[in-house]
Structures are given as structure tokens and as C-alpha cells.
N, CA, C and O atoms as a GROMACS GRO file, in nm:
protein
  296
    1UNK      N    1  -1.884  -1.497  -1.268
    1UNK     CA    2  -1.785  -1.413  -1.330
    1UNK      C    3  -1.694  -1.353  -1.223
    1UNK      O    4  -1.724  -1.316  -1.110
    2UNK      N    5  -1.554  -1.352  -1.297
    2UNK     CA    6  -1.457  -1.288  -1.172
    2UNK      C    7  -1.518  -1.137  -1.175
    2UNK      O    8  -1.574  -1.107  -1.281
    3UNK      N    9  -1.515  -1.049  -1.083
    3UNK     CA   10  -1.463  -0.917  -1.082
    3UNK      C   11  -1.320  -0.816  -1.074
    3UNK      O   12  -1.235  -0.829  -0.987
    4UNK      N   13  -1.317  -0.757  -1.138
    4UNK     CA   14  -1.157  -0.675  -1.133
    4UNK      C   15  -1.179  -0.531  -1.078
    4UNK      O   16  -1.262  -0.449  -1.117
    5UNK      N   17  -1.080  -0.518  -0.973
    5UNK     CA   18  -1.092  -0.413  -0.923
    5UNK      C   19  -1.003  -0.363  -0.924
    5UNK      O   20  -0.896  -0.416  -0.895
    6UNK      N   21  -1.022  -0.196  -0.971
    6UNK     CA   22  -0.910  -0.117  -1.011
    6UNK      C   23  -0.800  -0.072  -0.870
    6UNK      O   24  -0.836  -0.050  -0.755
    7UNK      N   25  -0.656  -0.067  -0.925
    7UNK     CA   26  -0.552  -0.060  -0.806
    7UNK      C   27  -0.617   0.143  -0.731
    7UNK      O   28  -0.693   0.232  -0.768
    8UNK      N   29  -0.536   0.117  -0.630
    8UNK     CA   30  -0.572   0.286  -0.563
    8UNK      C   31  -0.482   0.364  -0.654
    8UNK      O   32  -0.401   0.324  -0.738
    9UNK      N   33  -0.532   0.539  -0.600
    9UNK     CA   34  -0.441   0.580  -0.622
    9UNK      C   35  -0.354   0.656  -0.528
    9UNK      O   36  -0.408   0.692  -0.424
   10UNK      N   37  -0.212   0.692  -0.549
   10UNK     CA   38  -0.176   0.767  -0.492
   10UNK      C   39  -0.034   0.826  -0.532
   10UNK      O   40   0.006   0.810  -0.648
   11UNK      N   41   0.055   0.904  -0.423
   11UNK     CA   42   0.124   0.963  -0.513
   11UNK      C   43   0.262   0.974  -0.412
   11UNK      O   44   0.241   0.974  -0.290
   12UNK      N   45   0.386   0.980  -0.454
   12UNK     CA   46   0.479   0.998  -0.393
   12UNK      C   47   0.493   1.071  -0.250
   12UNK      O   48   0.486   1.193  -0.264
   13UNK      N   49   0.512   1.026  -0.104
   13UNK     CA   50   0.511   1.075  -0.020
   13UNK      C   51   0.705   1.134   0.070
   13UNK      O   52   0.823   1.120   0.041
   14UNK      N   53   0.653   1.174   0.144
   14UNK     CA   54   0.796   1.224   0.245
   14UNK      C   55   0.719   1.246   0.388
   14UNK      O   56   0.637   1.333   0.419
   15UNK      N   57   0.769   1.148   0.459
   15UNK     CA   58   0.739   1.151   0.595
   15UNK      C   59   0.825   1.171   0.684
   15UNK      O   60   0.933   1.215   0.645
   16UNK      N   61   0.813   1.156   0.779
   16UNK     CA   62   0.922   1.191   0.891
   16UNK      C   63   0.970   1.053   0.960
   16UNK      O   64   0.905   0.949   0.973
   17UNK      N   65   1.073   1.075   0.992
   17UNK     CA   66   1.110   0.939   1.113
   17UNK      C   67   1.090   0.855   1.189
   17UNK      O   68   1.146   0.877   1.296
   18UNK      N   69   1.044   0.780   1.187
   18UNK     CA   70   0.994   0.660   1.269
   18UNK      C   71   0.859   0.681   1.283
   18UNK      O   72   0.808   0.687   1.395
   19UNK      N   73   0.790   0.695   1.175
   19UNK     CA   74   0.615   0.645   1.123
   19UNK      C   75   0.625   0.522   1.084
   19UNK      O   76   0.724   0.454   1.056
   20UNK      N   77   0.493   0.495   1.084
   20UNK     CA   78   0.470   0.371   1.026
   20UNK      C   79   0.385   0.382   0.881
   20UNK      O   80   0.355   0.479   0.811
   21UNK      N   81   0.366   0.265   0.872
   21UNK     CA   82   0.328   0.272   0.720
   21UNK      C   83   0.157   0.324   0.706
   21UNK      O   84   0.087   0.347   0.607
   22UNK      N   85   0.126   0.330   0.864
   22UNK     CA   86  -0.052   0.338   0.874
   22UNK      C   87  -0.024   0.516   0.854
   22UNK      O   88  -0.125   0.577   0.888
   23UNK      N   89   0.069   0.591   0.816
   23UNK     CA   90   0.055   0.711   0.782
   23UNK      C   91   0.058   0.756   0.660
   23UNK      O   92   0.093   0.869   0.628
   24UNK      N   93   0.019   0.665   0.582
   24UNK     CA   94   0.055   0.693   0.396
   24UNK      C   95  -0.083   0.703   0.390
   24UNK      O   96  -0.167   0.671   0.474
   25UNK      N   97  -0.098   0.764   0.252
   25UNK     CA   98  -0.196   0.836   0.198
   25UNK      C   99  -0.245   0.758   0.116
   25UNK      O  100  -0.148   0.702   0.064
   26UNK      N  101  -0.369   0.705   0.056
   26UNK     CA  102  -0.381   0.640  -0.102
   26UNK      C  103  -0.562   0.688  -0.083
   26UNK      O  104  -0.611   0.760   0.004
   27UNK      N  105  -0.614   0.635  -0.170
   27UNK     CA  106  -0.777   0.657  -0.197
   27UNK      C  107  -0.800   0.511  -0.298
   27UNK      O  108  -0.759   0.458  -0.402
   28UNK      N  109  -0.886   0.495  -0.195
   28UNK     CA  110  -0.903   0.332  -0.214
   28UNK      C  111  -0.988   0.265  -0.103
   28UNK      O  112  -1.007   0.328   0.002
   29UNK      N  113  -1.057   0.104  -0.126
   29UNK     CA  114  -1.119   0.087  -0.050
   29UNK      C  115  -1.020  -0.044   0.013
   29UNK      O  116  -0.940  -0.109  -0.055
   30UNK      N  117  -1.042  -0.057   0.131
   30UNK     CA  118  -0.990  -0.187   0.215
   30UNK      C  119  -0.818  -0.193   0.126
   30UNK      O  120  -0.764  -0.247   0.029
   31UNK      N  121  -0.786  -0.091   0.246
   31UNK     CA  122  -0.626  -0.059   0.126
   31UNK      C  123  -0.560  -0.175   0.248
   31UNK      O  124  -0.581  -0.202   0.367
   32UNK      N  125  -0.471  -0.221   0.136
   32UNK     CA  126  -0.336  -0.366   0.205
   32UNK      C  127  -0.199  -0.272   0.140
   32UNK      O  128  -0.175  -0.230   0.027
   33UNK      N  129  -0.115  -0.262   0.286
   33UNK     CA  130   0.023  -0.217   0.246
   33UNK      C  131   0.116  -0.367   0.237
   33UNK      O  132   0.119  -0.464   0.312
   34UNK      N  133   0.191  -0.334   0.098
   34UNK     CA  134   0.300  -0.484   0.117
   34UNK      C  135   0.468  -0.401   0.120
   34UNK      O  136   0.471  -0.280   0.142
   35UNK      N  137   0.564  -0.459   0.102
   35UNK     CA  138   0.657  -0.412   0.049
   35UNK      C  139   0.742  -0.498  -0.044
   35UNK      O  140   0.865  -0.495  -0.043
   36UNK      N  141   0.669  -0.577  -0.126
   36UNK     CA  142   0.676  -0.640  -0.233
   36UNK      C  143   0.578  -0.613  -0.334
   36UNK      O  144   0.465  -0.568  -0.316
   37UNK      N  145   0.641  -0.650  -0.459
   37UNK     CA  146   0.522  -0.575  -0.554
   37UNK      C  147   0.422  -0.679  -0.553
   37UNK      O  148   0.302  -0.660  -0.539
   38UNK      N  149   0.478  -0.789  -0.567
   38UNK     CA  150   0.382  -0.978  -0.517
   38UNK      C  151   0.473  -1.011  -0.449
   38UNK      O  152   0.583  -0.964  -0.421
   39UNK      N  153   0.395  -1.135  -0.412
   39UNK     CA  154   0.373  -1.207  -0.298
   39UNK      C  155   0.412  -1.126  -0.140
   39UNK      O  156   0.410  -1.002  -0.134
   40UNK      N  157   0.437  -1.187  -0.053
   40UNK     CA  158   0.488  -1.139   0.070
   40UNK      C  159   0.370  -1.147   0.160
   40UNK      O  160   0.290  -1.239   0.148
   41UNK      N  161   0.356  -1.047   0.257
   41UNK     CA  162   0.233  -1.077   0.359
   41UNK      C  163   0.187  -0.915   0.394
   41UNK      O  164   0.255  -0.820   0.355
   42UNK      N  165   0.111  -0.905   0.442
   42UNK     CA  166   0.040  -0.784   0.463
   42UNK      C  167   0.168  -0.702   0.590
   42UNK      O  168   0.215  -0.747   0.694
   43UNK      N  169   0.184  -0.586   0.530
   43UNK     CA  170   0.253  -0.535   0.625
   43UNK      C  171   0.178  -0.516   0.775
   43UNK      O  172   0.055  -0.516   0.768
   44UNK      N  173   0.248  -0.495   0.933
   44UNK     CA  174   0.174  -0.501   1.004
   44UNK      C  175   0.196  -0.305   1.066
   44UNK      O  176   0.280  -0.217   1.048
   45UNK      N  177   0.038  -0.318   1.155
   45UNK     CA  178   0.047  -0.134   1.132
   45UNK      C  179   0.170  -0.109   1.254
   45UNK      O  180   0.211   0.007   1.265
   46UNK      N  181   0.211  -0.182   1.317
   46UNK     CA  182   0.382  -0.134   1.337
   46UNK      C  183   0.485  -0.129   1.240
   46UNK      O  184   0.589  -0.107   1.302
   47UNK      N  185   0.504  -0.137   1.136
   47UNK     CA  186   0.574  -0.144   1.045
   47UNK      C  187   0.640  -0.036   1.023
   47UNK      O  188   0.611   0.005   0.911
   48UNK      N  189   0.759   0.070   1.108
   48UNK     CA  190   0.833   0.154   1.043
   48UNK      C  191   0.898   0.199   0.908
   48UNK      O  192   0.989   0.129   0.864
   49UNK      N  193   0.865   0.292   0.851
   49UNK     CA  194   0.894   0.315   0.699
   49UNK      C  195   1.079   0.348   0.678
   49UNK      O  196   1.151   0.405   0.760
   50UNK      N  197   1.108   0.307   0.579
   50UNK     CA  198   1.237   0.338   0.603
   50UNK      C  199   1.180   0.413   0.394
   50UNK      O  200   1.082   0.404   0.321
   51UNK      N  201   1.304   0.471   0.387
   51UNK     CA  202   1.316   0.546   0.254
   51UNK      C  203   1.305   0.414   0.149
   51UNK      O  204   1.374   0.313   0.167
   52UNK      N  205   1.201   0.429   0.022
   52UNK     CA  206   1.196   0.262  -0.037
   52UNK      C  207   1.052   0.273  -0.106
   52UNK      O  208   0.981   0.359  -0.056
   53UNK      N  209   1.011   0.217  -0.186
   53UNK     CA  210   0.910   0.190  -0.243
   53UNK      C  211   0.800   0.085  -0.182
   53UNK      O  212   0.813  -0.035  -0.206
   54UNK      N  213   0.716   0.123  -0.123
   54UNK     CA  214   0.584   0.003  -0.095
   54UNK      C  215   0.480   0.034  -0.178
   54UNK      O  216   0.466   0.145  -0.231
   55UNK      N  217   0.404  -0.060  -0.190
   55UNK     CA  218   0.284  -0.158  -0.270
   55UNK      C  219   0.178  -0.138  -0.192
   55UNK      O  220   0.194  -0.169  -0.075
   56UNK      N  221   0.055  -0.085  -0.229
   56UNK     CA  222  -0.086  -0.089  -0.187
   56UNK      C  223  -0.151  -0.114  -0.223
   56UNK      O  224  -0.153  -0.039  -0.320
   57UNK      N  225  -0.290  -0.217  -0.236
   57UNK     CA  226  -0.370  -0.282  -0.271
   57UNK      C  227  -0.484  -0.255  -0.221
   57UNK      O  228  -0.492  -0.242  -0.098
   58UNK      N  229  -0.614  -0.238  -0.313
   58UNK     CA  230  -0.745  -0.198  -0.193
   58UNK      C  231  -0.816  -0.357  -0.295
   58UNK      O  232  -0.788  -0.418  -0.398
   59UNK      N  233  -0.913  -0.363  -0.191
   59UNK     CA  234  -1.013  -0.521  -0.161
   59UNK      C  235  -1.139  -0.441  -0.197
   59UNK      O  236  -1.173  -0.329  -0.158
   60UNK      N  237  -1.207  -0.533  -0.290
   60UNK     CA  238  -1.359  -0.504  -0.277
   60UNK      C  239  -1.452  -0.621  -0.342
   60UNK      O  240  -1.453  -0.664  -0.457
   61UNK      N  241  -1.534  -0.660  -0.220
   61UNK     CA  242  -1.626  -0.772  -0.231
   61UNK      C  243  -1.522  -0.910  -0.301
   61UNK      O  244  -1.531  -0.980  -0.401
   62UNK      N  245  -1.402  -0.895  -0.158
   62UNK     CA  246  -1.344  -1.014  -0.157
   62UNK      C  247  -1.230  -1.036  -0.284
   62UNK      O  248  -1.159  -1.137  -0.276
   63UNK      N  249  -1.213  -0.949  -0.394
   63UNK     CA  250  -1.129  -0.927  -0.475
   63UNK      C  251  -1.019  -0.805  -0.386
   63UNK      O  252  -1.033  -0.718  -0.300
   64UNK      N  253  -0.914  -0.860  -0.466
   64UNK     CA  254  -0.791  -0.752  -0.451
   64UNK      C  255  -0.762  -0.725  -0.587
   64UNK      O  256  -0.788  -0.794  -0.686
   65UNK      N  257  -0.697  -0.598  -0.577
   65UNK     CA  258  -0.637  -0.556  -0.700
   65UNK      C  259  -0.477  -0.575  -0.704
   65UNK      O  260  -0.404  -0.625  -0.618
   66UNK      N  261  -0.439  -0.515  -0.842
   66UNK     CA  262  -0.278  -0.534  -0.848
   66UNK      C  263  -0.252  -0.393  -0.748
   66UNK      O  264  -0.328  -0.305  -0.708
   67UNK      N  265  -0.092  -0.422  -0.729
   67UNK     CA  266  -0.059  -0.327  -0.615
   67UNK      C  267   0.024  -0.180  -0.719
   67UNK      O  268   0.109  -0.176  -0.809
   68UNK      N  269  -0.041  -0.097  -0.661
   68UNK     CA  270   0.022   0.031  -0.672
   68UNK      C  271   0.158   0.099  -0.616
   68UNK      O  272   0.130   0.169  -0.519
   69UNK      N  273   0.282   0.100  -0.643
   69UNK     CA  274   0.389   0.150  -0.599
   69UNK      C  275   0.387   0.248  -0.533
   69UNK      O  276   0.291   0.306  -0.583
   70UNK      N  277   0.424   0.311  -0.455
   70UNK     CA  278   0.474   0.438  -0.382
   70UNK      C  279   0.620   0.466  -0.312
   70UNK      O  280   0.666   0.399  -0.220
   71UNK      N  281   0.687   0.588  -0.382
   71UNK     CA  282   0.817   0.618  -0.378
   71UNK      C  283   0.746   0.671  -0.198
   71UNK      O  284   0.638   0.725  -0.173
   72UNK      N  285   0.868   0.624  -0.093
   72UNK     CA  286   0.857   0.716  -0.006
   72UNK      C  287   0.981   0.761   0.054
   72UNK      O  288   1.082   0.691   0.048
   73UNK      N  289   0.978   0.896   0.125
   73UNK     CA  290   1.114   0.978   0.147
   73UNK      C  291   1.140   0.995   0.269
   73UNK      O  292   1.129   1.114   0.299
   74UNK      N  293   1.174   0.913   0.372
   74UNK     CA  294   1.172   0.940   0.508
   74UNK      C  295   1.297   1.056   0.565
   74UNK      O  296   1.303   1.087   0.684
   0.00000   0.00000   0.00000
């Protein structure tokens, strides 16, 4: 049987200038930042945030979930 694993959560952020995306917040396990809602590739933890919506995904026992949006406000 497949397993389904529920997306994280989290909630609209405002960061400061030239962070990266390894400074967002969510609660979740084995969290994946994208900046597509699908497909694309795992963001990398240099990845500077610019003002924009990214996608987070947490993994468990080899499943991913659908990705969770996040407004962010640089």
C-alpha cells in the first residue's frame, strides 16, 4: 500500500535581505524547499529569497507530500 503524507505547515513570512531560503520556518519532517508548486528541483541552501511565493514539502519513509505555499516578504 502507498502511504500519504500530510503537506507541512506554515505561515506567511518577512525576512530580511539576502537570506536564504534555509531561514524559513515550516513544521514538518525532511522539509524540501521548491519554487514551483510541481516539478522543478530542490532548491539549493544558497538560494537567496527574493519577495514571491515558495513550495515546501516534508518526506517521510521515502514518500513526499504535496507542496505547501508560502507568501514571503523580503
Amino acid at each position: 500500500t502507498e502511504s500519504i503524507v500530510n503537506a507541512p505547515t506554515l505561515h506567511q513570512q518577512t525576512r530580511r535581505q539576502s537570506q536564504t531560503w534555509i531561514k524559513l520556518v515550516a513544521t514538518g519532517l525532511q522539509l524540501k524547499w521548491y519554487a514551483a508548486a510541481t516539478g522543478g528541483s530542490q532548491l539549493a541552501s544558497t538560494t537567496a529569497l527574493t519577495t514571491g511565493t515558495y513550495y515546501v514539502s516534508q518526506t517521510n519513509a521515502n514518500c513526499e507530500s504535496a507542496r505547501t505555499p508560502v507568501s514571503v516578504t523580503v
